[in-house]
VEXSE-712656 format. One record per atom (N, C-alpha, C): residue in three letters; x, y, z. Coordinates in steps of 0.02 Angstrom, whole numbers, padded with zeros to 5 digits, always signed. Layout:
alaXYZ...
//
This chain:
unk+00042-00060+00000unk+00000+00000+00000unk+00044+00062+00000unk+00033+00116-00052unk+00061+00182-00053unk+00070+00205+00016unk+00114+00224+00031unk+00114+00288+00127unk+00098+00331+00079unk+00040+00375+00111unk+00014+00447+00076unk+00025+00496+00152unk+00037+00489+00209unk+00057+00530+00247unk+00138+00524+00282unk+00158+00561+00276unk+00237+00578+00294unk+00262+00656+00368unk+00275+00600+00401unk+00304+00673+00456unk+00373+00688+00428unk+00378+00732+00431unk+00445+00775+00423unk+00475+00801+00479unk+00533+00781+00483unk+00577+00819+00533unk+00644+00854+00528unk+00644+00879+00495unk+00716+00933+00472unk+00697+00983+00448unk+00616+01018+00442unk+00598+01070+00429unk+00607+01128+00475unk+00633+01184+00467unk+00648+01229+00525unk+00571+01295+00493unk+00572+01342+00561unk+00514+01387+00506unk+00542+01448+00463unk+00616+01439+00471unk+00635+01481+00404unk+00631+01443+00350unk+00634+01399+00343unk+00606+01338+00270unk+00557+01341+00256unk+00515+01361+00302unk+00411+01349+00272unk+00420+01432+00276unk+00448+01480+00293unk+00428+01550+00264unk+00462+01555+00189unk+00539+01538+00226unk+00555+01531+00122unk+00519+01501+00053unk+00497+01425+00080unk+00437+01409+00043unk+00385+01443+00030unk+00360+01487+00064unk+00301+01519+00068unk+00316+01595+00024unk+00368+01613+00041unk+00372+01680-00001unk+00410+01665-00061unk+00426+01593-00075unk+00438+01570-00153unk+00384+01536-00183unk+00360+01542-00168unk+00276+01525-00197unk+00248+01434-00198unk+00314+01383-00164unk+00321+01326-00138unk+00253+01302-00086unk+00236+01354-00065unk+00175+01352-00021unk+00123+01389-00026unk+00050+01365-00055unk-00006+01398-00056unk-00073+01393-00012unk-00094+01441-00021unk-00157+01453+00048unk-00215+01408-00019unk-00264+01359-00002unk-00330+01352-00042unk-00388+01394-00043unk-00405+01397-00086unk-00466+01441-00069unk-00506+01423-00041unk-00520+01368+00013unk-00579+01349+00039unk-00532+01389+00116unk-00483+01383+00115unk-00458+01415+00181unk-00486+01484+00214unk-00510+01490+00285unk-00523+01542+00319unk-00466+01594+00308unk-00507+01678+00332unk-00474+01737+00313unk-00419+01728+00354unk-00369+01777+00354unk-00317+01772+00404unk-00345+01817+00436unk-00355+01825+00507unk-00366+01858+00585unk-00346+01895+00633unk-00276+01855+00643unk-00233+01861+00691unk-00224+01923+00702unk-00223+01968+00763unk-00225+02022+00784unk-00131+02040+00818unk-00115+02074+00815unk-00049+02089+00837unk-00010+02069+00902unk-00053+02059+00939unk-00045+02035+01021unk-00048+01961+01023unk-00110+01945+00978unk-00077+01845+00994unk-00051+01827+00940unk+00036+01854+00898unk+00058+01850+00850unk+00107+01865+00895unk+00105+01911+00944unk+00183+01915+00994unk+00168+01855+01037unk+00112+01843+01084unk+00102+01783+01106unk+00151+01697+01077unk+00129+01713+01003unk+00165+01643+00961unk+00239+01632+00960unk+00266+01724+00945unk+00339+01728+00952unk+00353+01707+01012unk+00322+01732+01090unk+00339+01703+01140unk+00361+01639+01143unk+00294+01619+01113unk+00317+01519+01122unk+00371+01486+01122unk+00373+01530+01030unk+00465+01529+00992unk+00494+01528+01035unk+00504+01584+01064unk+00573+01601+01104unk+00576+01560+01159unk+00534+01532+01199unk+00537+01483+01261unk+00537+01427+01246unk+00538+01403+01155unk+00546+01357+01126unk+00471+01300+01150unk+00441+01355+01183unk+00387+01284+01180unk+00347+01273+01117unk+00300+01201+01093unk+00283+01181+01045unk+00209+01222+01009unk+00222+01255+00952unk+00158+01293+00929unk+00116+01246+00891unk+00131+01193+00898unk+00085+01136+00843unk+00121+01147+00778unk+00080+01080+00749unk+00104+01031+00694unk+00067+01097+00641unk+00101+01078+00584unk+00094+01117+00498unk+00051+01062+00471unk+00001+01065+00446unk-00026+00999+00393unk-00012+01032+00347unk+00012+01008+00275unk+00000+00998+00230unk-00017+00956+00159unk-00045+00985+00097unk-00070+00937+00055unk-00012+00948+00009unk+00025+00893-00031unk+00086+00894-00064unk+00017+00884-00140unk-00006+00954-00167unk-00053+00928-00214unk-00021+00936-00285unk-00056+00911-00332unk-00031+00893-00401unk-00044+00973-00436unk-00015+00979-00485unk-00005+01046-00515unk-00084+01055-00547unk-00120+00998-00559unk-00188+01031-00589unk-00243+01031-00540unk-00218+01032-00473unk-00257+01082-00427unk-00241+01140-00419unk-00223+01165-00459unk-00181+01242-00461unk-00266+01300-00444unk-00314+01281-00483unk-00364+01315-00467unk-00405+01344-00404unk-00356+01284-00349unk-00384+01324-00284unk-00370+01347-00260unk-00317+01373-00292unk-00252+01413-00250unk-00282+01500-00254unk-00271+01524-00187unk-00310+01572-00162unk-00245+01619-00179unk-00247+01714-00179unk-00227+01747-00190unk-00185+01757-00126unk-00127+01780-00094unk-00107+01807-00044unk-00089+01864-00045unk-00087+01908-00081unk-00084+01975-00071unk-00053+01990-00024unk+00006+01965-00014unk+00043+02002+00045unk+00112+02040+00006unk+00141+02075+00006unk+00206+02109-00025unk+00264+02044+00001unk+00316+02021-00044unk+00371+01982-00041unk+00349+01897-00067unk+00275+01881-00055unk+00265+01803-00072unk+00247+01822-00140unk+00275+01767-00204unk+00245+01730-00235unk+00200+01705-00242unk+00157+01749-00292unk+00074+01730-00301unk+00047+01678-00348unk+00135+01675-00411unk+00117+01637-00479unk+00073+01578-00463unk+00050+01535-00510unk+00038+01483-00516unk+00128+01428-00535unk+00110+01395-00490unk+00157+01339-00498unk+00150+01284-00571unk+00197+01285-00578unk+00220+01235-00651unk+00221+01155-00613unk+00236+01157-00577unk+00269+01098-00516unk+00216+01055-00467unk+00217+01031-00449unk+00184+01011-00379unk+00204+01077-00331unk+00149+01074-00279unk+00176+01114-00224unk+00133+01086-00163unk+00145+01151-00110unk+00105+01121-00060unk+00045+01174-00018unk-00006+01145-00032unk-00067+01172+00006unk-00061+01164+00093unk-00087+01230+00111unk-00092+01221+00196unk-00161+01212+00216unk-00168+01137+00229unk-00223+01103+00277unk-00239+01142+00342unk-00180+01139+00372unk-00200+01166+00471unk-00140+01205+00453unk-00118+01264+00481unk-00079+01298+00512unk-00056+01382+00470unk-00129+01395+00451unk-00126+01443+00372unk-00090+01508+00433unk-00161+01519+00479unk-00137+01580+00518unk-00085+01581+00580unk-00047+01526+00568unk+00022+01540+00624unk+00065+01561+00569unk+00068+01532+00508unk+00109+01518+00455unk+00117+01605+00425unk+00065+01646+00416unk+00062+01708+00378unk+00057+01761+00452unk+00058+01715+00504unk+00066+01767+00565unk+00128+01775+00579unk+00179+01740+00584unk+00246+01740+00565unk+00289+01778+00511unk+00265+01766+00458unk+00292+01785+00417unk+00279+01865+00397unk+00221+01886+00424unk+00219+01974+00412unk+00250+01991+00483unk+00257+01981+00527unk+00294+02008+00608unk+00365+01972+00565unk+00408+01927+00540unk+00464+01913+00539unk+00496+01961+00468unk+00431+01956+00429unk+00464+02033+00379unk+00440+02072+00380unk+00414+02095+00426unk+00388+02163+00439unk+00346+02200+00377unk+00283+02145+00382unk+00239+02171+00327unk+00194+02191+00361unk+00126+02233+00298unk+00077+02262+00329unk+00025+02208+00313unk-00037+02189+00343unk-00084+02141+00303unk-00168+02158+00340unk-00202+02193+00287unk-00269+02200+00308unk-00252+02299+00337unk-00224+02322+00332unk-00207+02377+00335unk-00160+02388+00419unk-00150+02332+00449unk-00095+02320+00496unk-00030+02324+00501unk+00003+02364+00528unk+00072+02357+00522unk+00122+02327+00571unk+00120+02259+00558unk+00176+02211+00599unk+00251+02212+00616unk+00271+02256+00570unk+00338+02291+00571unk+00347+02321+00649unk+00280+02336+00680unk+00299+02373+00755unk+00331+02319+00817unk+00309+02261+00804unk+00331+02194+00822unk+00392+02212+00840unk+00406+02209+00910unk+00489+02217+00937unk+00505+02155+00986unk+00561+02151+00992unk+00615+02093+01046unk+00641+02155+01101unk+00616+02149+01157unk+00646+02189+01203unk+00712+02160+01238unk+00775+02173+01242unk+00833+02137+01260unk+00836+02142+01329unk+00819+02189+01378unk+00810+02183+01435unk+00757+02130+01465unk+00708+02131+01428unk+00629+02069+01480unk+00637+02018+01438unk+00698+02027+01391unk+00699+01939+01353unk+00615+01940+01330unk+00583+01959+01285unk+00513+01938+01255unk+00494+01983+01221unk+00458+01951+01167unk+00417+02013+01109unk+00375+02047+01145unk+00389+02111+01111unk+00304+02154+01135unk+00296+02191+01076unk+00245+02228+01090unk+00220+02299+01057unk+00229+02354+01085unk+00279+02387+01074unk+00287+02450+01116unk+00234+02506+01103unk+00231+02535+01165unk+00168+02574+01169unk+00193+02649+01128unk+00258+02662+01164unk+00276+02723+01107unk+00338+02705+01081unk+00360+02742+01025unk+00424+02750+00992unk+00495+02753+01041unk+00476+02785+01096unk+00558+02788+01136unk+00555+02755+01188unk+00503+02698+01193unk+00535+02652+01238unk+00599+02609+01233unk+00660+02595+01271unk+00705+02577+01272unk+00706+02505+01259unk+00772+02499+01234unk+00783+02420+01230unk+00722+02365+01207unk+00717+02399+01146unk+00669+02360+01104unk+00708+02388+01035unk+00690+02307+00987unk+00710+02319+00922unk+00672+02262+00889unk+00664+02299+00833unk+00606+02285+00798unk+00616+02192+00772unk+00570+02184+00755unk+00578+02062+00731unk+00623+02074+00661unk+00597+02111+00648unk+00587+02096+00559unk+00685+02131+00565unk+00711+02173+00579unk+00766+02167+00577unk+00833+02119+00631unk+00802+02084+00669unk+00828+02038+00694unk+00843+01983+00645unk+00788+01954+00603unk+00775+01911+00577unk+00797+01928+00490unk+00803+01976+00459unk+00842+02007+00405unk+00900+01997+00411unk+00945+01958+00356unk+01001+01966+00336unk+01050+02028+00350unk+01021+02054+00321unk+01069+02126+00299unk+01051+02175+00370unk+00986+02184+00385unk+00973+02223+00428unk+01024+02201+00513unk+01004+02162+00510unk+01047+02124+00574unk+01135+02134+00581unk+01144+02136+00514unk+01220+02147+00504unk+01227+02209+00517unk+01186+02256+00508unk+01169+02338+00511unk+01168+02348+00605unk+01142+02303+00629unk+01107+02314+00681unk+01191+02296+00745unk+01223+02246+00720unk+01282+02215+00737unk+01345+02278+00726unk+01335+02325+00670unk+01392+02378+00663unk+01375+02456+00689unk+01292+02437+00716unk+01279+02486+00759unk+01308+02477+00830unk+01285+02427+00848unk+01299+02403+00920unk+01370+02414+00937unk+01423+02383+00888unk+01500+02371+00886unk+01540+02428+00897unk+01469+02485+00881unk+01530+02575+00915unk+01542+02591+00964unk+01488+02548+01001unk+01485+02564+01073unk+01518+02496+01114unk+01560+02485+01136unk+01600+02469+01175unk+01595+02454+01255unk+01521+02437+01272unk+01508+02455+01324unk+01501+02382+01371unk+01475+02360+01432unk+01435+02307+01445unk+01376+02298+01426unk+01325+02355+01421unk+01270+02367+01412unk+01254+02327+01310unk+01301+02387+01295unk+01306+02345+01216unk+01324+02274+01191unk+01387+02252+01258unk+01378+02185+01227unk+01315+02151+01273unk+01278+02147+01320unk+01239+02110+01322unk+01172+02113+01275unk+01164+02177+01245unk+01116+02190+01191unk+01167+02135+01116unk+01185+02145+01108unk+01198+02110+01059unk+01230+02037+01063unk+01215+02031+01115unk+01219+01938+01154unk+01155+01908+01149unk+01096+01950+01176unk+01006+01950+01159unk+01001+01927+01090unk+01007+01987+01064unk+00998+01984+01002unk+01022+01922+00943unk+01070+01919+00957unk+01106+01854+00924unk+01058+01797+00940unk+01052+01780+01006unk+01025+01727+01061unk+00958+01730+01030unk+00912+01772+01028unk+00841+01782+00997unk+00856+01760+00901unk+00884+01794+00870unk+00905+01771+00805unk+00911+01679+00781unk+00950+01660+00860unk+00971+01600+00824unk+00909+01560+00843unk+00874+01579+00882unk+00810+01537+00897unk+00754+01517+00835unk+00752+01613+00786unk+00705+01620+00760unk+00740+01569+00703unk+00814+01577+00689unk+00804+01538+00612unk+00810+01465+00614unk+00830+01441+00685unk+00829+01369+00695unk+00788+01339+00721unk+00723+01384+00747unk+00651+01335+00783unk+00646+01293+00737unk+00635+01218+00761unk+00606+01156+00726unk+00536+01182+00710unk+00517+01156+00644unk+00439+01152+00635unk+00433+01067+00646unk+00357+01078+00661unk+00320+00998+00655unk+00289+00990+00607unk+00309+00953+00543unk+00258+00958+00488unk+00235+00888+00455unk+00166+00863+00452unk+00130+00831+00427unk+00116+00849+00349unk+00141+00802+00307unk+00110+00802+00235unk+00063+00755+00195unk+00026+00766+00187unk-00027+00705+00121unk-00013+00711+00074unk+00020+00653+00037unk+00022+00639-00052unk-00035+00630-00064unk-00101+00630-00028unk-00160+00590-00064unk-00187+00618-00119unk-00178+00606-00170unk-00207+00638-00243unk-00290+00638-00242unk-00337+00612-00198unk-00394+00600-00215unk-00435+00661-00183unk-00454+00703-00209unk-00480+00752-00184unk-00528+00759-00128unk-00564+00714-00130unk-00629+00669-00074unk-00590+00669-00026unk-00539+00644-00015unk-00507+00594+00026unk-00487+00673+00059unk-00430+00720+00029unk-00421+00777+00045unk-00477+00812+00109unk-00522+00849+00071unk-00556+00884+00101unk-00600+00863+00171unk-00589+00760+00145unk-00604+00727+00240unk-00565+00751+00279unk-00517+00755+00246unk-00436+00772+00304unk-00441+00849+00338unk-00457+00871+00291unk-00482+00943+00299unk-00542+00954+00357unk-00588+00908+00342unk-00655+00935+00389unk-00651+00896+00457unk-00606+00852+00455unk-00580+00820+00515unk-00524+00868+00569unk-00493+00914+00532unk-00448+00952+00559unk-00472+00995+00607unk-00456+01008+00675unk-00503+01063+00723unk-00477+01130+00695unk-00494+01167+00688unk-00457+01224+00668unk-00497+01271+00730unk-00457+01343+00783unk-00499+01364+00808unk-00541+01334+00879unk-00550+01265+00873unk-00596+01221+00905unk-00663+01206+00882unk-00686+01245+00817unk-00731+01243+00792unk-00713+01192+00714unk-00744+01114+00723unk-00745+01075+00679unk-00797+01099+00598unk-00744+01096+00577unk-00753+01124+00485unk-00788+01060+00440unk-00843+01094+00408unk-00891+01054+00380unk-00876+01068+00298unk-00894+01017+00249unk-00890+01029+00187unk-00919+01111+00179unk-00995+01114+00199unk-01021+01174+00200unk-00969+01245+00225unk-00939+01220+00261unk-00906+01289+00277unk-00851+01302+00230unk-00814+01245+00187unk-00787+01259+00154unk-00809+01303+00094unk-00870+01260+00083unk-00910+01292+00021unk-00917+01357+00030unk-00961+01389+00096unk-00971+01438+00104unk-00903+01483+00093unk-00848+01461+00123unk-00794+01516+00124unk-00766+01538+00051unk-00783+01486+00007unk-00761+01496-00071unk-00797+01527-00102unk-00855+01525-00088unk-00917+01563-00126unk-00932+01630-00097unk-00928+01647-00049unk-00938+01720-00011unk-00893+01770-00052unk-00939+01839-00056unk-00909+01885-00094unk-00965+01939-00052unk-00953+02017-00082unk-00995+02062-00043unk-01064+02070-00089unk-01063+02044-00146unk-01122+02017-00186unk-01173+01951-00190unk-01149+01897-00131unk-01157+01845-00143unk-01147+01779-00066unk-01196+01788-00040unk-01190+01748+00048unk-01236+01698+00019unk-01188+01639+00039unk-01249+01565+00007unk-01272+01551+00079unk-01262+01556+00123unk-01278+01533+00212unk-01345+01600+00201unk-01338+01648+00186unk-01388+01703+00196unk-01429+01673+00137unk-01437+01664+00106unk-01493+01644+00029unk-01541+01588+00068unk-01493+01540+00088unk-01514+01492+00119unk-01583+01502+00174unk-01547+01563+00209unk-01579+01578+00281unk-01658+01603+00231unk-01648+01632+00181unk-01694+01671+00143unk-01746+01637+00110unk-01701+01561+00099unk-01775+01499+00057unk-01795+01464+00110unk-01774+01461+00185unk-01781+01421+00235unk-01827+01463+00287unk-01887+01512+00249unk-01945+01554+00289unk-01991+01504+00326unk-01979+01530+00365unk-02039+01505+00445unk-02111+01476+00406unk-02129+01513+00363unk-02193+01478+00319unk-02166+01431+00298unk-02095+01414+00253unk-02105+01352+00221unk-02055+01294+00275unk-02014+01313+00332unk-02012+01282+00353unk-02069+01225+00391unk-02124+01279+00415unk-02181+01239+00444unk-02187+01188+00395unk-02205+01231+00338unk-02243+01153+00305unk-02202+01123+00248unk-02142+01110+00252unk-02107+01072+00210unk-02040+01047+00230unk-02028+01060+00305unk-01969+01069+00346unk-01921+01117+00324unk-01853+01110+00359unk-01790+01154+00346unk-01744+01117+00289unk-01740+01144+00242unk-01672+01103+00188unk-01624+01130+00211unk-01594+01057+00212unk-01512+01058+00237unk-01450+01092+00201unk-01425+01111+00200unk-01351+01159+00166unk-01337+01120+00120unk-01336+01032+00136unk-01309+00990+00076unk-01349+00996+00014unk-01443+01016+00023unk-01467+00998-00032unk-01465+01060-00071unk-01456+01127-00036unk-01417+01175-00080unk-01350+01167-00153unk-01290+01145-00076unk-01227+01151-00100unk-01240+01105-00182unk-01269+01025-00166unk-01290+00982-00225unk-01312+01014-00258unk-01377+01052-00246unk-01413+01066-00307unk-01364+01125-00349unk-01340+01178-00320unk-01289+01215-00358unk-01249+01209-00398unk-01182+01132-00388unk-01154+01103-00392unk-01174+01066-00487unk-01258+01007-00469unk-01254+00995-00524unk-01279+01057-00591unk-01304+01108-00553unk-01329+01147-00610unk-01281+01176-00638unk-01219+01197-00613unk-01177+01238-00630unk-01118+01174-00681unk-01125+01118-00655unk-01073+01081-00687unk-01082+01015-00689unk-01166+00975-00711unk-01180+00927-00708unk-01134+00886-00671unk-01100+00888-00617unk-01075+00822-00578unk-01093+00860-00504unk-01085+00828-00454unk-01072+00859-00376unk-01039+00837-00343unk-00982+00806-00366unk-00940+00758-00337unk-00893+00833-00269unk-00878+00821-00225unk-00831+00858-00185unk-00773+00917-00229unk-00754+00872-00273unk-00704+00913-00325unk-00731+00954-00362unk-00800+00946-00385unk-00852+01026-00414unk-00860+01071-00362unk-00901+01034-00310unk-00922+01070-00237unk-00860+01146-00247unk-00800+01113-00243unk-00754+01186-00210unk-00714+01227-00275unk-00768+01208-00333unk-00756+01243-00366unk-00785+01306-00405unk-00835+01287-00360unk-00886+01330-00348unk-00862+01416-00344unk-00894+01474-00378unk-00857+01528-00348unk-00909+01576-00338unk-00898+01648-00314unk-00955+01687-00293unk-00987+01677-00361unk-00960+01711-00424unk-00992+01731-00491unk-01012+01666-00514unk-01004+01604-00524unk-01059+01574-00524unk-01095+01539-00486unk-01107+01537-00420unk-01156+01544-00392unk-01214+01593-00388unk-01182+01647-00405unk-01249+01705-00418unk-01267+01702-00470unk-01245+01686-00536unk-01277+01662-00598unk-01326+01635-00590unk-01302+01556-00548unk-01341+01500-00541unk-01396+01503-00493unk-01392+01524-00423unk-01444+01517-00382unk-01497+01550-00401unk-01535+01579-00450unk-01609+01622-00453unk-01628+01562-00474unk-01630+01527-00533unk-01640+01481-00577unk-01629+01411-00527unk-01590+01393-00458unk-01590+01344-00437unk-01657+01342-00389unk-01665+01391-00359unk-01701+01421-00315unk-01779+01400-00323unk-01776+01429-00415unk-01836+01408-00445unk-01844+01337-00422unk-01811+01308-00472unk-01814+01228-00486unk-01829+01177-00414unk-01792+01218-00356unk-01819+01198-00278unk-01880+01198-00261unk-01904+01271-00275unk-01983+01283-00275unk-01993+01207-00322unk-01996+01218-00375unk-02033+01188-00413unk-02033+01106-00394unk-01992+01070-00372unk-01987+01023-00338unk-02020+01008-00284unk-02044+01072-00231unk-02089+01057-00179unk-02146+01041-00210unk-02195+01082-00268unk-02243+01085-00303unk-02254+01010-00330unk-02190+01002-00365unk-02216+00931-00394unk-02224+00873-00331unk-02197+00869-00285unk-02199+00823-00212unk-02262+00815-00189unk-02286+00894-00186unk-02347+00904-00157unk-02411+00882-00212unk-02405+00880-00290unk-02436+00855-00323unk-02444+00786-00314unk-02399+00738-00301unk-02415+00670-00277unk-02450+00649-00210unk-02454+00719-00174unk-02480+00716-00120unk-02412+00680-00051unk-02374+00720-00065unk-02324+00722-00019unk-02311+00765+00011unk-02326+00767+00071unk-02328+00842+00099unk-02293+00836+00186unk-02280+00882+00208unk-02254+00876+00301unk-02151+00879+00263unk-02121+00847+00315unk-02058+00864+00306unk-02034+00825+00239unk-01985+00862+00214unk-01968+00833+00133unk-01905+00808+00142unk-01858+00849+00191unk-01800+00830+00201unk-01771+00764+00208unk-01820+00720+00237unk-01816+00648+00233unk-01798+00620+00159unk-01807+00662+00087unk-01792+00642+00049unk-01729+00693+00010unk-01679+00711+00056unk-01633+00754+00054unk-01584+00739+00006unk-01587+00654-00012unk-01560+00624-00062unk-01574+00644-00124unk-01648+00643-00124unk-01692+00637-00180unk-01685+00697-00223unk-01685+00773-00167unk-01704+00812-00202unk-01660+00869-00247unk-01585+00849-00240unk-01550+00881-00292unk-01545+00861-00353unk-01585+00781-00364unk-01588+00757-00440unk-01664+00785-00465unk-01712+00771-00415unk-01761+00797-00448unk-01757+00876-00481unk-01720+00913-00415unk-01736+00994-00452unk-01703+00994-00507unk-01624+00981-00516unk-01605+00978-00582unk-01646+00951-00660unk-01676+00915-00634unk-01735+00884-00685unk-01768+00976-00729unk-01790+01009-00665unk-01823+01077-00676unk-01782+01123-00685unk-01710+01121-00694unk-01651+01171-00702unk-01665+01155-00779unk-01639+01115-00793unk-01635+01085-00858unk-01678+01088-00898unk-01733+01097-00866unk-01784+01096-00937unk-01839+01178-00908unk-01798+01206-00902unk-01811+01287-00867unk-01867+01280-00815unk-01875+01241-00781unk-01939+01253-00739unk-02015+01271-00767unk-02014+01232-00829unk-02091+01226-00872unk-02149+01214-00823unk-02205+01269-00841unk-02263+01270-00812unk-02284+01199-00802unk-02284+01163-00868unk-02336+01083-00843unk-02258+01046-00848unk-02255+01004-00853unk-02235+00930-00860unk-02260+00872-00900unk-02231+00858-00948unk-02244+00822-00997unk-02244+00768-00971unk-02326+00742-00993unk-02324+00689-00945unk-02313+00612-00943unk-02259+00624-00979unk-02208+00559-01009unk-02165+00568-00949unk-02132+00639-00957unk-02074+00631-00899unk-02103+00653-00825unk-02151+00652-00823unk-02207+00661-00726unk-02193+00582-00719unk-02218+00547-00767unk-02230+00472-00741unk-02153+00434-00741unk-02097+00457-00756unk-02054+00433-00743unk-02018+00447-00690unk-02005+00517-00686unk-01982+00551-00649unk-02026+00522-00549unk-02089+00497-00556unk-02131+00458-00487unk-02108+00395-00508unk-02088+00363-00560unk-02075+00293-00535unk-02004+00304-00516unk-01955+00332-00535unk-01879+00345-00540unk-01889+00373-00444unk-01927+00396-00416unk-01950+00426-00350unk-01943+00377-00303unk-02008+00331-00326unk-02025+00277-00288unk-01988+00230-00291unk-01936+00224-00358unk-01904+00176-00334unk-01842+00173-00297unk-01812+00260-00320unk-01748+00269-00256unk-01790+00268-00182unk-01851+00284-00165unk-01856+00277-00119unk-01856+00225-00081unk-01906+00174-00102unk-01898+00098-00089unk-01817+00058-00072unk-01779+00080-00119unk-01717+00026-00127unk-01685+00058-00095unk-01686+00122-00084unk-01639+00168-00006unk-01580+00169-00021unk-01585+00193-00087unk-01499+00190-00116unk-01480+00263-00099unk-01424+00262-00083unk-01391+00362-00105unk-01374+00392-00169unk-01456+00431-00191unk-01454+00458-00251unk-01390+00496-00275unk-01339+00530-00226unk-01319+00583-00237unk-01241+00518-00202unk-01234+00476-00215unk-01182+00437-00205unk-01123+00433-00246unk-01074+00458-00265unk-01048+00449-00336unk-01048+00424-00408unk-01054+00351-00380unk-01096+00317-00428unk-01162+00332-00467unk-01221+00335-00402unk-01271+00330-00428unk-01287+00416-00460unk-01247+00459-00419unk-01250+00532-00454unk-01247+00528-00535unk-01182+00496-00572unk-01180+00495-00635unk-01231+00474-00658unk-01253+00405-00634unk-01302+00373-00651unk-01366+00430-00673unk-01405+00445-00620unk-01454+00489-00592unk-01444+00550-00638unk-01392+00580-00661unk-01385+00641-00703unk-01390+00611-00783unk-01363+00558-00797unk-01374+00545-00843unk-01457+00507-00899unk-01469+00487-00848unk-01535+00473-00839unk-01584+00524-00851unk-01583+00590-00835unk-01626+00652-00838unk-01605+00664-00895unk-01540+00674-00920unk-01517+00726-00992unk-01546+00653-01045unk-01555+00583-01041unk-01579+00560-01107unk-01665+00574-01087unk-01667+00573-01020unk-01739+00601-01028unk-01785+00640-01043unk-01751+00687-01062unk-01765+00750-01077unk-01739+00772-01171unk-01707+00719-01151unk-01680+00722-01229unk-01618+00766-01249unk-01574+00788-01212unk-01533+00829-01230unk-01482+00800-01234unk-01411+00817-01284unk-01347+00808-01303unk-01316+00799-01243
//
């Protein structure tokens, strides 16, 4: 059997920033915003420096034609290209990883400036200095600079003092910490994208356990476009009473096949704001129109019980625009094709039977 997971141990975190600002390491787009506020970003350096353990790095070692999920970082110094190569996606550890790296190069991110980030040589520990002339503080980002540090070493060297050499005994001492902290890093070769995003929704991030849905949601959100809010919007107190609450899955599905006849996990997150807002008026419909036809067989009270059922049926009504009647060639198929996923209790929306189930509607309907 292939090993598809590998610990690494000779990674230091100047290797995963160098990776990271050579474009070796990318954020996915299903990944949460970065957060981190300036105070528990000195907190982390703390750790550093007392060398205690900040947790493990996951990453996905993914193939170059997942290049599409690769999210923008917009930070000044990283590498945004698209990779020619394999590279590596960050599973768990996005916001220690870019919290580091703007306090260690003194970048700005979200209109923040991390550059204020200082090593005080007297209390031994990062802070944030409250003003400019507090003493015996110097800034991360030139500790941790090449050149700056050398700058910082021919400042110190004029002065001749005790005071100076124990400042530049600190300093060194803090330096060698930052470029030789061990990282802990976890990698997946697993090429199977399914398999991926389990790994993913299994991961605690926060303490708050991550659901396919939240991934979805985080890829699809724009200031034009909230699929959790649309949701909240088809899920009204009237039709919850009488048709229950639809679940996020029979959304995400139904989106999924309208936009790209499959719904396999690997469509799911490819999902983006602009077409989801294309797509949802017209899915929305076809939902409606799906309760209508249920309730025409005289199915009525909670529907969700057929949560399977109902991202093949609406597509049925995507596809053929949500026509007033129903031709009633495809009514009578479309109730036996009903009754009989219901009976045999198969999972419509199972991989398998998804192809199946999609393909089945387009000769039904008659289309190419």
């Amino acid at each position: 059997m292939e090993q598809k997971l590998e610990i690494v141990n000779n990674w230091t975190l100047k290797k995963i920033l160098n990776e990271l600002q050579q474009g070796q390491i990318k954020i996915p787009r299903f990944q949460r915003d970065y957060v981190w506020e300036k105070s528990k970003v000195v907190k982390l350096l703390n750790s550093i420096y007392n060398q205690y353990p900040i947790g493990s790095v996951f990453f996905w070692k993914a193939p170059v034609e997942y290049s599409f999920f690769v999210r923008p970082i917009n930070i000044e110094g990283i590498n945004d290209a698209l990779s020619t190569d394999d590279f590596h996606f960050i599973l768990d550890g996005q916001q220690r990883i870019l919290s580091l790296y703007v306090a260690l190069y003194g970048k700005k991110m979200q209109d923040v400036d991390y550059s204020t980030i200082c090593f005080n040589v007297e209390r031994k520990e990062f802070c944030i200095p409250r003003t400019q002339k507090e003493k015996n503080n110097y800034p991360v980002w030139r500790i941790f600079n090449d050149e700056e540090f050398s700058s910082l070493l021919i400042e110190l060297s004029k002065t001749d003092t005790k005071q100076a050499r124990a400042t530049l005994e600190s300093l060194q001492h803090c330096r060698e910490i930052l470029l030789t902290y061990p990282a802990s890093i976890v990698i997946s070769s697993n090429k199977d994208i399914d398999d991926v995003v389990e790994i993913f929704e299994r991961i605690n991030q926060g303490g708050k356990h991550l659901t396919v849905f939240d991934l979805i949601h985080a890829t699809t959100w724009s200031d034009k476009f909230d699929l959790k809010q649309n949701i909240d919007e088809f899920n009204t107190p009237q039709r919850v009473a009488q048709c229950g609450r639809f679940t996020e899955r029979i959304f995400t599905l139904s989106l999924t096949l309208n936009a790209f006849n499959d719904a396999r996990n690997l469509y799911q997150l490819k999902l983006t704001p602009s077409i989801c807002a294309k797509v949802w008026p017209k899915t929305k419909q076809s939902l409606l129109k799906t309760i209508d036809f249920l309730k025409s067989m005289r199915i009525n009270g909670d529907l969700t019980m057929y949560h399977n059922l109902l991202p093949i049926l609406q597509y049925f009504f995507y596809r053929t625009n949500g026509t007033k009647e129903i031709d009633p060639v495809h009514r009578k198929a479309l109730e036996k094709w009903f009754w009989d996923a219901k009976f045999s209790k198969r999972n419509a929306t199972s991989p398998a039977q998804l192809k199946e189930n999609i393909q089945w509607i387009i000769d039904l309907i008659g289309e190419e």
